[in-house]
PyMOL commands that place a pseudoatom at each C-alpha (Angstrom):
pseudoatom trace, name=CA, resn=UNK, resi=1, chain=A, elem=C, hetatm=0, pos=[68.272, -81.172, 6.949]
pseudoatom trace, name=CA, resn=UNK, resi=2, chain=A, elem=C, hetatm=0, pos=[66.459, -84.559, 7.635]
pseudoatom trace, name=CA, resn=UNK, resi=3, chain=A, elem=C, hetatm=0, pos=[65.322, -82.964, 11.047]
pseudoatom trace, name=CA, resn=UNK, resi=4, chain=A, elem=C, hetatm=0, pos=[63.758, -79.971, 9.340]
pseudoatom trace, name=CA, resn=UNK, resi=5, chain=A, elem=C, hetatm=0, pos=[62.076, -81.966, 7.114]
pseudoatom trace, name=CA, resn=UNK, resi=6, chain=A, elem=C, hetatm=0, pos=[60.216, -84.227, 9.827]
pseudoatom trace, name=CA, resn=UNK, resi=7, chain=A, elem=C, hetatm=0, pos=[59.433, -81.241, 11.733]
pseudoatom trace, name=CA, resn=UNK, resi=8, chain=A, elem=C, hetatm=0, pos=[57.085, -80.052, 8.244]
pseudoatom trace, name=CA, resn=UNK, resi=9, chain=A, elem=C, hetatm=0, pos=[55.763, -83.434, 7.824]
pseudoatom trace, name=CA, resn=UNK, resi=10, chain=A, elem=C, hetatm=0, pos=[54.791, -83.725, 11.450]
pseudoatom trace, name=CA, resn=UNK, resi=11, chain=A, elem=C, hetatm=0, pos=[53.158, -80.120, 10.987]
pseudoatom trace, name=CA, resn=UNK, resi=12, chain=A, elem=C, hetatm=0, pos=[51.298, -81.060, 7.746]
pseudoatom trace, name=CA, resn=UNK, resi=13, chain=A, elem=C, hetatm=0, pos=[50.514, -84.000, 9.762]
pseudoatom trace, name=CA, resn=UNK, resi=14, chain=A, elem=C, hetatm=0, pos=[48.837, -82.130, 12.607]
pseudoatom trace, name=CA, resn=UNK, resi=15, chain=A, elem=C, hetatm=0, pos=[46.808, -79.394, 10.295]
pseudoatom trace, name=CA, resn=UNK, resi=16, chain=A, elem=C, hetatm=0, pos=[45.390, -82.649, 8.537]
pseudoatom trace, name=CA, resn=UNK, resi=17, chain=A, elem=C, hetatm=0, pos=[45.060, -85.031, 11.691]
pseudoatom trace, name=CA, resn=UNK, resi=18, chain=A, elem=C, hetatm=0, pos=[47.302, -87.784, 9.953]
pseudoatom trace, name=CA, resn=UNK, resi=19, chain=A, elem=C, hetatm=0, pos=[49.543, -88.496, 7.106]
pseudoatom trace, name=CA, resn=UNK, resi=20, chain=A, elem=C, hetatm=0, pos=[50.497, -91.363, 5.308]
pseudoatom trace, name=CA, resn=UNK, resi=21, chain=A, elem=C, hetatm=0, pos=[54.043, -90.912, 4.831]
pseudoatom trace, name=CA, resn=UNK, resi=22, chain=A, elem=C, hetatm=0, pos=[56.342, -93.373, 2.236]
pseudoatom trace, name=CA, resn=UNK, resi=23, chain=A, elem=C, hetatm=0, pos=[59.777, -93.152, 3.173]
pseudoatom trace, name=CA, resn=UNK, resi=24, chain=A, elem=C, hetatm=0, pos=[61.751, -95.038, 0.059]
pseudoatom trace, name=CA, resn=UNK, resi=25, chain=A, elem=C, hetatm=0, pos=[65.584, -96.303, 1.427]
pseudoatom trace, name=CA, resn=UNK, resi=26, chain=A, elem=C, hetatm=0, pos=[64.411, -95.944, 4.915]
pseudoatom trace, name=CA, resn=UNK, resi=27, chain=A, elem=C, hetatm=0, pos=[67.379, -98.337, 5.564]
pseudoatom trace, name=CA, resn=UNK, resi=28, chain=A, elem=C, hetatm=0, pos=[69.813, -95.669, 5.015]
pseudoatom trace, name=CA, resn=UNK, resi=29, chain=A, elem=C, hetatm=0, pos=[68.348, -93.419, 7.826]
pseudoatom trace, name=CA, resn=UNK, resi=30, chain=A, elem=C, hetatm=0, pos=[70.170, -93.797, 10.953]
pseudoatom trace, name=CA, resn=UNK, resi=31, chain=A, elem=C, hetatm=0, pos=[68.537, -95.510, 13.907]
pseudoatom trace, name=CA, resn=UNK, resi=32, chain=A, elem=C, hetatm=0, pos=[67.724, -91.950, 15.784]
pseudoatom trace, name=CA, resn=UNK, resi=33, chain=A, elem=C, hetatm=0, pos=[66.302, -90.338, 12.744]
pseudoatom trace, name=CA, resn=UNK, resi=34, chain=A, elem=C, hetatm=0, pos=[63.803, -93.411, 12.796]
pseudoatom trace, name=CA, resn=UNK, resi=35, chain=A, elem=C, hetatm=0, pos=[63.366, -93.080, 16.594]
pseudoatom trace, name=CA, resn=UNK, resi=36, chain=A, elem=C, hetatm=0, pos=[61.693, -89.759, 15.719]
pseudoatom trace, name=CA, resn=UNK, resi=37, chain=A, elem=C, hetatm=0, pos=[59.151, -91.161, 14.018]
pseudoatom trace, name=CA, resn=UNK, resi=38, chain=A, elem=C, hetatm=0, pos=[58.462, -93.773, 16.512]
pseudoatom trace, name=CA, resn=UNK, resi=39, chain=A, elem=C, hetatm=0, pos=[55.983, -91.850, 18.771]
pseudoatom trace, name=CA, resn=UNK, resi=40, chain=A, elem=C, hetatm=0, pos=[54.283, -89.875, 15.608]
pseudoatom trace, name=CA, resn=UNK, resi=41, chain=A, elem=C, hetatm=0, pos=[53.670, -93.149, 14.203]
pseudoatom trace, name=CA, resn=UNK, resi=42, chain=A, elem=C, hetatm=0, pos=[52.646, -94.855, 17.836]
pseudoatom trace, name=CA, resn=UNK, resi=43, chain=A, elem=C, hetatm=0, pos=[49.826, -91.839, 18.405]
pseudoatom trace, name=CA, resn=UNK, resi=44, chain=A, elem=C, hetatm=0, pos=[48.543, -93.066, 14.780]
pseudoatom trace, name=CA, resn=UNK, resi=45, chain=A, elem=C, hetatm=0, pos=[49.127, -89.200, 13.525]
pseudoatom trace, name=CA, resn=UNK, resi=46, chain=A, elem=C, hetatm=0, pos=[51.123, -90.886, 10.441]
pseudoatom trace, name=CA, resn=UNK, resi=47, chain=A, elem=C, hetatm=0, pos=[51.167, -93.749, 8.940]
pseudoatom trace, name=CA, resn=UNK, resi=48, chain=A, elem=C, hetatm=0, pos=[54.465, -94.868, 7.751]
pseudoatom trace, name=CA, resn=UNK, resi=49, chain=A, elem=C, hetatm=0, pos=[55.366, -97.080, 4.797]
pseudoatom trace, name=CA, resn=UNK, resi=50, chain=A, elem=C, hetatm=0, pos=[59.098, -97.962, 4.678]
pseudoatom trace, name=CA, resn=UNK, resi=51, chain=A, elem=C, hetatm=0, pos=[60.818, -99.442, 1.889]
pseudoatom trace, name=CA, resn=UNK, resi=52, chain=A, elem=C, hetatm=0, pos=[64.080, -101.009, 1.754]
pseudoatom trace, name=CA, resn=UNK, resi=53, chain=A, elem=C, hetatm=0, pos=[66.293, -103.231, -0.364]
pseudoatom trace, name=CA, resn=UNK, resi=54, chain=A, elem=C, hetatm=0, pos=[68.491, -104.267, 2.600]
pseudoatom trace, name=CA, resn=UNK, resi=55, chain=A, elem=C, hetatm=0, pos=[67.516, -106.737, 5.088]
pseudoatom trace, name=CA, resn=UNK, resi=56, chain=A, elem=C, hetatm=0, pos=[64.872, -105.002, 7.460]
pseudoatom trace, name=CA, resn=UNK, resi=57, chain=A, elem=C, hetatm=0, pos=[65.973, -107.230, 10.459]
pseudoatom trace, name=CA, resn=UNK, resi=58, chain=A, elem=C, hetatm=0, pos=[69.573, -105.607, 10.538]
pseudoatom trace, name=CA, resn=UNK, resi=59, chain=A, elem=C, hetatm=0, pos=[68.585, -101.655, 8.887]
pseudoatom trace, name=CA, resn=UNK, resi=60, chain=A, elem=C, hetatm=0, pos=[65.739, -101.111, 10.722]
pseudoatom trace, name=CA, resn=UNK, resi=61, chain=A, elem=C, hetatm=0, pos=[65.230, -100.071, 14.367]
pseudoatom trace, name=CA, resn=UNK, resi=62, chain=A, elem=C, hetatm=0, pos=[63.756, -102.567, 16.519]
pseudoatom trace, name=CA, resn=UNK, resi=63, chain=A, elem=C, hetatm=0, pos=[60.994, -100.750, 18.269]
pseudoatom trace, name=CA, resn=UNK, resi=64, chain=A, elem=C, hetatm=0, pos=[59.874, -99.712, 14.617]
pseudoatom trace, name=CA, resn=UNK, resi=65, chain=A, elem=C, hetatm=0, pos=[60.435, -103.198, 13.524]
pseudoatom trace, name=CA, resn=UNK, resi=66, chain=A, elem=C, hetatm=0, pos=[58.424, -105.284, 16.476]
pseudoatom trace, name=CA, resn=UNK, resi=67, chain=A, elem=C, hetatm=0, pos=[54.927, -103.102, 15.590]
pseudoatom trace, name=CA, resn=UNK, resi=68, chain=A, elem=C, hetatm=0, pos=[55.218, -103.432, 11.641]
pseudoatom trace, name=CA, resn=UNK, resi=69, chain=A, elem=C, hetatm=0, pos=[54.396, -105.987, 9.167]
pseudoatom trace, name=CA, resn=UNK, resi=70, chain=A, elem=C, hetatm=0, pos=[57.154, -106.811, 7.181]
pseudoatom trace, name=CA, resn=UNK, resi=71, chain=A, elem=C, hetatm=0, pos=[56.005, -107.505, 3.271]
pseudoatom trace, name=CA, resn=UNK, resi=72, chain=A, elem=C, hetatm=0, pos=[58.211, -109.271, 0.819]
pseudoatom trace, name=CA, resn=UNK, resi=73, chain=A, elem=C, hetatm=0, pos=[58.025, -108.230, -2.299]
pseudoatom trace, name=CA, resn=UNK, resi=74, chain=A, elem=C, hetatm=0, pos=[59.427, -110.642, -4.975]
pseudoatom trace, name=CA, resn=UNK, resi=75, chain=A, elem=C, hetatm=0, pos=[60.175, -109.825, -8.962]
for i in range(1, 75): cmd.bond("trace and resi %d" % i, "trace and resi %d" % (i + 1))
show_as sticks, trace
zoom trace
């Protein structure tokens, strides 16, 4: 469960004041799962790498999208 799985990451998160967390295929997580780790990531207790093969501007939530940098990574 994808929920469960935040919930010890946001735990770890808190014991350790912050987190870097890589999510790989973050385009295949629905909208609300990435709306959960909107404030988390806001209140700077994780910082979140994404990585996606799909086109960011149409996977990726838009609050999520407006305060990242997008980075193109060509073969």
């Amino acid at each position: 469960n994808k929920k469960e799985n935040f919930d010890i990451v946001i735990e770890e998160a808190k014991m350790n004041g912050s987190m870097i967390l890589v999510i790989d295929e973050i385009h295949r997580m629905n909208k609300d799962k990435q709306d959960i780790l909107l404030s988390y990531w806001e209140s700077g207790l994780i910082i979140l790498i994404g990585l996606t093969n799909s086109n960011p501007y149409h996977s990726l939530n838009q609050a999520i999208r407006s305060r990242c940098s997008l980075i193109e990574l060509k073969a």
